[in-house]
C-alpha positions, 0 to 999 in steps of 0.5 A, spaced: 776 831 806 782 828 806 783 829 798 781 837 798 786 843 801 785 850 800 790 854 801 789 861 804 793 867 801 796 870 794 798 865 789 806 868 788 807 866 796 803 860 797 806 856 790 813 856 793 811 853 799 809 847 795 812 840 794 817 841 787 815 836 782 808 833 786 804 837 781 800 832 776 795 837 772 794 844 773 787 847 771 786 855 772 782 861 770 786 867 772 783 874 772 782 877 765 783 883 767 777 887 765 775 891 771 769 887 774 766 891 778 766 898 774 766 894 767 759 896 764 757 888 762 758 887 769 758 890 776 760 885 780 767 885 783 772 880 786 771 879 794 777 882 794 782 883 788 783 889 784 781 887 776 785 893 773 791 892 774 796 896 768 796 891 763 804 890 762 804 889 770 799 883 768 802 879 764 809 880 768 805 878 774 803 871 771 809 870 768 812 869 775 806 865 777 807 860 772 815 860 773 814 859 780 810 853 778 814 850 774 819 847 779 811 844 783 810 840 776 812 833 774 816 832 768 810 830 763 805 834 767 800 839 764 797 846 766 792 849 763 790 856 762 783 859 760 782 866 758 778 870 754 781 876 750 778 883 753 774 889 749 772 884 744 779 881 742 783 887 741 788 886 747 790 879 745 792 876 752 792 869 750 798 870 745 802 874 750 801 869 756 802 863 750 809 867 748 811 867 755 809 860 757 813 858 751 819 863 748 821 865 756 819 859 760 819 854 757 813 849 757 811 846 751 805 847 747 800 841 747 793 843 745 789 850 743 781 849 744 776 853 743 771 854 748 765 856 744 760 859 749 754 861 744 753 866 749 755 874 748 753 878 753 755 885 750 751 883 744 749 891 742 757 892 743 757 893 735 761 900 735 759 903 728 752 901 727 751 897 721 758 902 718 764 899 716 767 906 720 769 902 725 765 895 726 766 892 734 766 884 733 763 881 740 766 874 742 763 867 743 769 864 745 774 863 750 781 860 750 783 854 753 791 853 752 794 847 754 801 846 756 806 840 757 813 841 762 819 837 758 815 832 754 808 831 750 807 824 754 805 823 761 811 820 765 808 816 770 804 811 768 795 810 771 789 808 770 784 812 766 777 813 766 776 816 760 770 813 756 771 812 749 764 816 747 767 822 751 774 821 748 771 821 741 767 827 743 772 831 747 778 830 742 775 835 737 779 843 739 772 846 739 768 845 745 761 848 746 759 849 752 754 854 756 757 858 762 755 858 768 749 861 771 751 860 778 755 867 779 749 870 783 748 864 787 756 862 788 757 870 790 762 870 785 763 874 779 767 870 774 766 862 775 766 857 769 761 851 768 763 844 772 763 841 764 770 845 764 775 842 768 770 835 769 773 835 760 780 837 762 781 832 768 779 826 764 783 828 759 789 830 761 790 825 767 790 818 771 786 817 776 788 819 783 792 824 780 793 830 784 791 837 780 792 844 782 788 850 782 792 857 783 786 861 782 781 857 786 775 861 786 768 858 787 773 851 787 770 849 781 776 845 779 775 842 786 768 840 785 771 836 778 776 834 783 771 830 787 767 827 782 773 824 779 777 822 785 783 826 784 787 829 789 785 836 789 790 844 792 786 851 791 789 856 792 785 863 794 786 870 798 779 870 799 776 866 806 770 868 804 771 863 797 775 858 801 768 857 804 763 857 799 768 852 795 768 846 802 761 847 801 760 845 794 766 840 794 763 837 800 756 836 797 759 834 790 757 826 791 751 828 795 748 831 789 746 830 781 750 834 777 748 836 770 753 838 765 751 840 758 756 841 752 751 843 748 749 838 745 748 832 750 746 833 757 751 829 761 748 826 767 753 826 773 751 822 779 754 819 785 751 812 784 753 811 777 760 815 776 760 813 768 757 819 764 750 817 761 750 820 753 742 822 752 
């Protein structure tokens, strides 16, 4: 796959090693930070990284992540971050890496959507029982934040493959779609749907553009990358993962992928790249 590279290794070593100002797009998930493995809504730990970390230590450590990016991007490139605010929103993550994206490191902000799941996995998770004592207030939602280097608009000029029913639908902040149910299969504990970075890729860059993934995982980014024929980097500590994610980008062609965004099935195929709207 001469369009696909994952890269061996943590990303604060490999993203230096990189070319400055050969990024086109970044699409990332980082870890959330809420123990998985020994969190009680969900038992399945990472391959290999430790989700506990101090919460200050966490924030620094993807504030040097996202600093050392900077230098990789195009001016007029975007990254975006997907992250959901841990124990129901009470440790608000996506207005401290928001401040540091902005105040500190200087991207622009472009865009905040609203990832609208309609799923609530700790759905008992309501604290005080009917009581105003102390009420819980359980998420549907995640945080996708969009950011730019130096300018809103991209530089470089390219050929889109956004079609007009997709950029009406997708222009709107508020994003309904289902999570993935391919954890157990993917042997993963925190994937995100196709439908995700399949959105953001066509909407946020030209054709042949070349998007990175830090946080590669399952190499969902890099399946989206495949359907869409774009230059795709991950970057993963896991060779276990590495693994899993050739085999789902190599098979992404071979294969019907159906995307849901809650309220259309998006059928996705090899022979008809366009998206059919049922």
């Amino acid at each position: 796959m001469n369009d696909t590279k994952i890269i061996l290794g943590k990303c604060e070593d490999v993203i230096p090693t990189l070319e400055d100002n050969s990024i086109d797009l970044v699409i990332t998930s980082p870890p959330y930070n809420v123990d998985l493995g020994n969190n009680k809504f969900n038992k399945n730990p990472y391959d290999l990284y430790n989700d506990n970390k101090d919460y200050f230590e966490y924030i620094n450590w993807l504030k040097d992540i996202f600093q050392k990016l900077y230098v990789k991007m195009k001016r007029g490139s975007r990254c975006v971050i997907n992250v959901g605010d841990p124990h129901n929103g009470k440790i608000l993550s996506h207005v401290d890496i928001s401040h540091f994206m902005v105040r500190e490191l200087k991207y622009l902000s472009m865009a905040n959507i609203i990832w609208e799941k309609s799923q609530i996995s700790n759905r008992l998770s309501w604290g005080s029982w009917c009581s105003a004592s102390s009420p819980s207030f359980p998420k549907s939602f995640e945080y996708i934040m969009i950011f730019a280097k130096e300018t809103l608009k991209l530089e470089e000029k390219g050929e889109t493959d956004l079609l007009p029913e997709e950029f009406k639908k997708w222009a709107i902040s508020m994003w309904k779609i289902a999570p993935d149910t391919k954890m157990k299969e993917l042997k993963h504990p925190a994937t995100f749907p196709v439908a995700l970075p399949y959105r953001l890729i066509k909407m946020l860059s030209w054709k042949n553009a070349t998007v990175l993934d830090p946080f590669n995982g399952a190499g969902t980014t890099g399946v989206a990358c495949k359907k869409l024929g774009r230059k795709y980097i991950g970057i993963e500590i896991s060779q276990d993962y590495i693994d899993i994610s050739l085999k789902r980008i190599n098979k992404a062609d071979e294969q019907n992928i159906d995307i849901f965004d809650g309220e259309h099935k998006i059928k996705i195929n090899k022979n008809e790249p366009e998206n059919i709207f049922e």
